[in-house]
ROVOFI-659733 format. One line per field, with one value per residue (C-alpha): residue number from 1; chain; x, y, z. Coordinates in nm, 4 decimals, decimal comma. Example, Ala and Ser with C-alpha at 12.3 -4.5 7.8 and 13.67 -1.06 7.14 Angstrom:
BEGIN
num	[1/2]
chaine	[A/A]
xx	[1,2300/1,3670]
yy	[-0,4500/-0,1060]
zz	[0,7800/0,7140]
***
This chain:
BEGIN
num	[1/2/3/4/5/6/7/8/9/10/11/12/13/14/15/16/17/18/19/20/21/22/23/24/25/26/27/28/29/30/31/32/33/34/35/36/37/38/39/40/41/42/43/44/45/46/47/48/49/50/51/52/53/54/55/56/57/58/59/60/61/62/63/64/65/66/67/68/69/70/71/72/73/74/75/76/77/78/79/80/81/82/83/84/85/86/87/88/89/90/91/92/93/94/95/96/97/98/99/100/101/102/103/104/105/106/107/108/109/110/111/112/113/114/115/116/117/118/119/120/121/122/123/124/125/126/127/128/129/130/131/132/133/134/135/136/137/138/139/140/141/142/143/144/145/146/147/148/149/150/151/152/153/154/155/156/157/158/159/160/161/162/163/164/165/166/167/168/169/170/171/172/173/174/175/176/177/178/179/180/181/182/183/184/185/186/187/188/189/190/191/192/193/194/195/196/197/198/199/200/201/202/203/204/205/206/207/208/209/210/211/212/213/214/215/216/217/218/219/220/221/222/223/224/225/226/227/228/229/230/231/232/233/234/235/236/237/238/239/240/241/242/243/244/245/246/247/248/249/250/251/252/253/254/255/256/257/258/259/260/261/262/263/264/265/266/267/268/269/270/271/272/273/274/275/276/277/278/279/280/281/282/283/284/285/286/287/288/289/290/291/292/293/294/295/296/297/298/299/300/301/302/303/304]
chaine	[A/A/A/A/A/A/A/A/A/A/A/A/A/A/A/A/A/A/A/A/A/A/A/A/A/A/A/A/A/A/A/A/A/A/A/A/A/A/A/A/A/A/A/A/A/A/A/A/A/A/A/A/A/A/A/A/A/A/A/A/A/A/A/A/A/A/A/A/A/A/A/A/A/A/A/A/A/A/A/A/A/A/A/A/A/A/A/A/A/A/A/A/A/A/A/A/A/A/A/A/A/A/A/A/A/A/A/A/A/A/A/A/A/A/A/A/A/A/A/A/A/A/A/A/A/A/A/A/A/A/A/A/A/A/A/A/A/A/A/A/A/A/A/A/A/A/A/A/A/A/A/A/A/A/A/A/A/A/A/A/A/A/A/A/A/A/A/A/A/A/A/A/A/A/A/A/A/A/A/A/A/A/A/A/A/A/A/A/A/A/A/A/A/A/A/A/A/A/A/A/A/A/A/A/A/A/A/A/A/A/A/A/A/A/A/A/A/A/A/A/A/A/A/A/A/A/A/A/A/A/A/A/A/A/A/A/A/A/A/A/A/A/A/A/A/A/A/A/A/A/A/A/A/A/A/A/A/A/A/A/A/A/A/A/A/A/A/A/A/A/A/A/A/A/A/A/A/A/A/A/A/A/A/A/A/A/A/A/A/A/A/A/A/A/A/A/A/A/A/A/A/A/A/A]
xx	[-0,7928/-0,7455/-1,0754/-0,9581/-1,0869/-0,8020/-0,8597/-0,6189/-0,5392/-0,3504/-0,1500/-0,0152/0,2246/0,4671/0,5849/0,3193/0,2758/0,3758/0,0867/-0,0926/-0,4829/-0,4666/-0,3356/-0,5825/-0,8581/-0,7470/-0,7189/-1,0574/-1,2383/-1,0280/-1,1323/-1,4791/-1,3991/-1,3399/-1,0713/-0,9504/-0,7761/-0,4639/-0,4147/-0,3993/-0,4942/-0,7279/-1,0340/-1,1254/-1,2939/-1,2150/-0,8965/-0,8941/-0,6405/-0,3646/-0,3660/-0,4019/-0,7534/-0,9326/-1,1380/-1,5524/-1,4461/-1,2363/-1,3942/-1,7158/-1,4892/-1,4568/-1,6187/-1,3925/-1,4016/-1,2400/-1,2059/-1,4025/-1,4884/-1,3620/-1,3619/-1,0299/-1,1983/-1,2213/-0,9550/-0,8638/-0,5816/-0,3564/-0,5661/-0,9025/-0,8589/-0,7371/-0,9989/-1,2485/-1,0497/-1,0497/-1,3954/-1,4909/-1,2512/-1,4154/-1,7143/-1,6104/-1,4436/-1,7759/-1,8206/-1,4835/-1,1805/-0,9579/-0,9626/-0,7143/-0,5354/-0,3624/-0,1706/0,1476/0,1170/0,2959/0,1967/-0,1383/-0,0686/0,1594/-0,1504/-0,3919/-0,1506/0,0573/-0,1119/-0,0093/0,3018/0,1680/0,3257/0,3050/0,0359/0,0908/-0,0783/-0,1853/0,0475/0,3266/0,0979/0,0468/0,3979/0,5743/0,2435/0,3917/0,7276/0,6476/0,3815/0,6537/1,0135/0,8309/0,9403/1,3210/1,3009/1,0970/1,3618/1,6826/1,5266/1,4113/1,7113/1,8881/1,7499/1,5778/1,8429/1,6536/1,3432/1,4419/1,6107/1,2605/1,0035/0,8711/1,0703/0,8147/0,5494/0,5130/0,2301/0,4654/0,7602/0,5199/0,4234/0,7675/0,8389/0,5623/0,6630/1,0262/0,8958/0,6617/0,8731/1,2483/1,2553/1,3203/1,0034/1,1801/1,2236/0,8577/0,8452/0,7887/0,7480/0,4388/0,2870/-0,1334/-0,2013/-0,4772/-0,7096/-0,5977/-0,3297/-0,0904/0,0413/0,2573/0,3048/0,5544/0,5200/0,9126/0,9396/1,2964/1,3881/1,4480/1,0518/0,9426/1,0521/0,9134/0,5830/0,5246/0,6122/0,3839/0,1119/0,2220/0,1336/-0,2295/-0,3178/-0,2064/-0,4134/-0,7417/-0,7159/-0,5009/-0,4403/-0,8495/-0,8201/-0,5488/-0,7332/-1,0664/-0,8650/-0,6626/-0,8819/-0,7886/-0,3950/-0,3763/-0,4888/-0,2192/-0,4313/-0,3381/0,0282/0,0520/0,2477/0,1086/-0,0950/0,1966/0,3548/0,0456/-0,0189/0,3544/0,2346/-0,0557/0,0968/0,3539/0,6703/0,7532/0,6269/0,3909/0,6542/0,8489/0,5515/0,5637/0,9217/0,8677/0,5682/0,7548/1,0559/0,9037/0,6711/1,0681/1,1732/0,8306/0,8672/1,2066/1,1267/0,8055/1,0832/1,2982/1,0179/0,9029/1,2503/1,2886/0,9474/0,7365/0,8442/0,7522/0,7570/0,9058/0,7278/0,6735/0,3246/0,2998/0,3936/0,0062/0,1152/0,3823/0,1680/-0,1023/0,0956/0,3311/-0,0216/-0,1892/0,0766/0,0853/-0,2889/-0,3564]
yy	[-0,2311/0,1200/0,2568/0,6193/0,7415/0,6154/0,5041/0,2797/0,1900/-0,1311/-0,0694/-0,3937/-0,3268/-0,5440/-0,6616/-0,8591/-1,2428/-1,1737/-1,2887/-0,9486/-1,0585/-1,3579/-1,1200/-0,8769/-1,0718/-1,2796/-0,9357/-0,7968/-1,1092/-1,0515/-0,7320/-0,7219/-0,4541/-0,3203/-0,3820/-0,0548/-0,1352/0,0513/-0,1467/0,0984/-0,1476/-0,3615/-0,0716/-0,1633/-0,3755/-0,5074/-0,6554/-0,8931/-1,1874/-0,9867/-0,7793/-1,0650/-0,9192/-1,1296/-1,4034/-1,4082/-1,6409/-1,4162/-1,0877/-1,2814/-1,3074/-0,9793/-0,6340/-0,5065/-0,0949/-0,0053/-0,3656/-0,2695/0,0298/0,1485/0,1330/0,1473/0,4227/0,6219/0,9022/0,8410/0,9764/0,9140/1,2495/1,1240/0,7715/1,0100/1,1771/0,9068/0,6529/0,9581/1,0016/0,5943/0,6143/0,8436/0,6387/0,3347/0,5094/0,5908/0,2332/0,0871/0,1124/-0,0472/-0,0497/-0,2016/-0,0158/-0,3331/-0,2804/-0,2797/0,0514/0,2862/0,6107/0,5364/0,3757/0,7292/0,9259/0,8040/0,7780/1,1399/1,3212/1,4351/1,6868/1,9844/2,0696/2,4155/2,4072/2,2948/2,4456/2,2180/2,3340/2,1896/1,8680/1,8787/1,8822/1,6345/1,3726/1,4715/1,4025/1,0993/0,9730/1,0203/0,8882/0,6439/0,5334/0,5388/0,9067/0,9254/0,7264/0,9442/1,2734/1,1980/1,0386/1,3200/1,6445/1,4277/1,1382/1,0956/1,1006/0,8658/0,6166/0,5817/0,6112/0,2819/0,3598/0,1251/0,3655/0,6528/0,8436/0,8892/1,0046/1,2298/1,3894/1,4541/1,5942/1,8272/1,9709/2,0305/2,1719/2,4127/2,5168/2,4423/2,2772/1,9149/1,7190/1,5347/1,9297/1,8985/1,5748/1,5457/1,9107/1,9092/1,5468/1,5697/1,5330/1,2255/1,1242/0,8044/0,6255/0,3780/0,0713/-0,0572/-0,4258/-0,5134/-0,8983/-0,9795/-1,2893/-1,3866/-1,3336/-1,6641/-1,7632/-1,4620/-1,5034/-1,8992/-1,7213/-1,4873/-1,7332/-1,9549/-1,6981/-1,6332/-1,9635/-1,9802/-1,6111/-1,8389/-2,0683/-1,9278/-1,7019/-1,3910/-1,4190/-1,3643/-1,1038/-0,9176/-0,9735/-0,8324/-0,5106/-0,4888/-0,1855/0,0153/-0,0523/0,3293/0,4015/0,3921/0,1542/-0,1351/-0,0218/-0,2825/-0,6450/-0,9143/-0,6801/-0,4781/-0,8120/-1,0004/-0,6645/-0,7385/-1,0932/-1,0204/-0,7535/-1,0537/-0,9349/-1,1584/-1,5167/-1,6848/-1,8462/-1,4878/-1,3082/-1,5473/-1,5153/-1,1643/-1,0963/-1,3430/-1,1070/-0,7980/-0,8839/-1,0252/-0,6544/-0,4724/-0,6540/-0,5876/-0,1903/-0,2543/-0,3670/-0,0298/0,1802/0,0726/0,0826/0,4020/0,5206/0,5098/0,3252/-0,0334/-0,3225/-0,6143/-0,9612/-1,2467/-1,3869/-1,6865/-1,5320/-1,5153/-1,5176/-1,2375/-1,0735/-1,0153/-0,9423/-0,6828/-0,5025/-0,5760/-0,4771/-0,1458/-0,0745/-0,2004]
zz	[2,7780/2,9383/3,0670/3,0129/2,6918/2,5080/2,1494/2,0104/1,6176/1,5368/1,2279/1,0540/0,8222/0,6268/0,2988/0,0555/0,1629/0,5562/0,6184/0,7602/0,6214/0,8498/1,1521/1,1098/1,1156/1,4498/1,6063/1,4589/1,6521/1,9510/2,0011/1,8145/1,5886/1,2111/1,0203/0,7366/0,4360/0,3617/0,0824/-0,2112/-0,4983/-0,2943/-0,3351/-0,6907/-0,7419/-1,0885/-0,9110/-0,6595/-0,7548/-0,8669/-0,5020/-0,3197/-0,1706/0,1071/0,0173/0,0515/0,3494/0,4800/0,4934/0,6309/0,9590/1,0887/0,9501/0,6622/0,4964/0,1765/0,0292/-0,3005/-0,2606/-0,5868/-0,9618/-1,1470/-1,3149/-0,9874/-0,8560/-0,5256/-0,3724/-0,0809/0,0874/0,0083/0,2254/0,4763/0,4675/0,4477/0,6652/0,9836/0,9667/0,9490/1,2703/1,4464/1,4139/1,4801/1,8366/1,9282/1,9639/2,0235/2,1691/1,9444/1,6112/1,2808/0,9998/0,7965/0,4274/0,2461/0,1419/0,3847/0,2587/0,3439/0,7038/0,7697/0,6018/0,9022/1,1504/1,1217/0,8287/0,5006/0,4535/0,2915/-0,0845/-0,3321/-0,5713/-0,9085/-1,2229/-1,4569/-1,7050/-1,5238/-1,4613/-1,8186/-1,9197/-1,6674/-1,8530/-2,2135/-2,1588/-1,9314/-2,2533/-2,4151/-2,2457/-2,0469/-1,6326/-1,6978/-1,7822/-1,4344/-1,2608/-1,4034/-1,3069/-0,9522/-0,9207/-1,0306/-0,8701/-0,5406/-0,4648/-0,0935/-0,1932/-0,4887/-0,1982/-0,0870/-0,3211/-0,4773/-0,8178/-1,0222/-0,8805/-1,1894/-1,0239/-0,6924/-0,9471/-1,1489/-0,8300/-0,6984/-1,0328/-1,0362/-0,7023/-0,7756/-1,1570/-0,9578/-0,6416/-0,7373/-0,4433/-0,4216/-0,2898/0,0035/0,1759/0,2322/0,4168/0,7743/0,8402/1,0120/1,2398/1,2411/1,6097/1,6276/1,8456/1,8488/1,9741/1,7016/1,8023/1,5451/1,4194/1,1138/1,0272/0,9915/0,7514/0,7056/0,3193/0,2075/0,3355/0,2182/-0,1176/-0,1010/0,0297/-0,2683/-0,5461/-0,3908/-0,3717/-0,7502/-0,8785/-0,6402/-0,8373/-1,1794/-1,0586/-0,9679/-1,2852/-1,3147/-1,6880/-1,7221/-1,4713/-1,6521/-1,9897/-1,8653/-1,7598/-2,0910/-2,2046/-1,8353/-1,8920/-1,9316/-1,5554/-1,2968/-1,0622/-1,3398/-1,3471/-1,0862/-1,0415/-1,2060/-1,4956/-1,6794/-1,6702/-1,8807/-2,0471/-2,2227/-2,2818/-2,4593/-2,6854/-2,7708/-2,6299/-2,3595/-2,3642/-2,0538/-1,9624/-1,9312/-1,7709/-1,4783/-1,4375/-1,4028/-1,2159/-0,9584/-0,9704/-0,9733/-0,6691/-0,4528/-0,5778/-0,4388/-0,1176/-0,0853/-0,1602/0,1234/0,3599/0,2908/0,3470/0,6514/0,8100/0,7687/0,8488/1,1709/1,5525/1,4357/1,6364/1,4016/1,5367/1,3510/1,1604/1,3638/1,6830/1,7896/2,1564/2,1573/1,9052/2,1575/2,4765/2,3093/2,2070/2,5966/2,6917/2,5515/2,5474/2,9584]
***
């Protein structure tokens, strides 16, 4: 490691079941440091099998922030874990050199790393309308006009995510301006270096991965999980895989045997729109999970 001052952060990013826990952790004891979640459903703490959130065992192994930090009741928004995650940094730096960022959730890697792009204000009449209509017309309507009057942003944006669509649609409803113009305008300068890791599974194992880490949740009791949060459905931290699914089940629409099939589906189609994302975002360096060796030359490498 560089003796100049130099702070570095190791951001692992990659799509759900790569396998990014297990590499964060391995680095963490490497370099005796902290490890940040970026994970944006793993702070509450009223879900844990359904995001896949590190076991007691687990999170005993290196020193873990924003794993629970959360009820589902809580706002928290991509700017307040920027917020909070820069100033846990800056302590941590006083102490280390090297510290990890690790999630699927790219926003929030791109909110530490570069900073938020800054958008118009929007009145809460306009917030209060684009809730109506969506109340009302549901996540298709969403989809159709994003898609519509933002077809880049809509190329990107998790389009299962309604909170990202509301937002985009407030912006455009307030400005006239589609909410992709605003993107990218303006990099935070850090005082930190990135180093960026993307676990690369090949598609095939990746989709054998997650429907294997489907039936474990089914196993050590997401149906209870999802049952316990029935009366939270309404929040968008349980519009998530493997809830909305059971939330259909319970209200007798689909069958068990259906909800499976489609949390299994839905979490191939999330992974495939994690993939998307993060190659078009950020200067990643694709390796793969098991690669422990390459893994930690590419980042001596870069932080000698």
């Amino acid at each position: 490691m560089k003796n100049d001052g130099t702070r570095y952060l190791i951001v692992i990013g990659g799509a759900t079941a790569t396998g990014k826990t297990a590499l964060a952790i391995r680095l963490a004891q490497h370099f005796d440091t902290d490890i940040l979640s970026a994970d944006s459903r793993q702070f509450y703490r009223e879900m844990s099998i359904g995001t896949a959130k590190p076991t007691p065992a687990e999170l005993a192994q290196a020193p873990h922030h924003f794993i629970d930090s959360l009820s589902v009741q809580d706002d928290f928004s991509v700017g307040d874990f920027e917020r909070a995650a820069l100033a846990l940094l800056e302590d941590i730096f006083k102490r280390k050199n090297v510290a990890i960022l690790v999630g699927g959730s790219g926003l929030f890697l791109q909110a530490v790393c570069e900073g938020l792009d800054h958008f118009p204000e929007v009145s809460a009449e306009i917030k209060q309308k684009v809730s109506a209509e969506f109340e009302k017309l549901g996540l298709p309507w969403l989809q159709e006009e994003i898609r519509r009057i933002d077809p880049a942003y809509f190329a990107t944006v998790d389009q299962q995510n309604p909170a990202r669509l509301r937002r985009a649609l407030e912006v455009f409803y307030a400005a006239g301006l589609p909410y992709s113009s605003y993107l990218g305008k303006n990099k935070a300068v850090r005082a930190f270096t990135p180093v960026y890791l993307l676990l690369d599974v090949p598609r095939p194992e990746l989709y054998q991965r997650i429907e294997a880490r489907v039936d474990d949740m089914l196993v050590a009791g997401l149906e209870k999980e999802a049952r316990n949060l029935l009366p939270f459905r309404h929040l968008s931290a349980l519009r998530t895989v493997g809830y909305d699914e059971f939330f259909e089940y319970f209200d007798g629409d689909i069958t068990y045997a259906e909800a499976v099939d489609k949390i299994k589906q839905h979490s191939r189609n999330y992974a495939k729109r994690q993939a998307t994302w993060f190659r078009k975002h950020g200067n990643w360096m694709a390796l793969r999970p098991g690669d422990w060796e390459g893994i930690l030359n590419y980042v001596t490498d870069l932080t000698r």
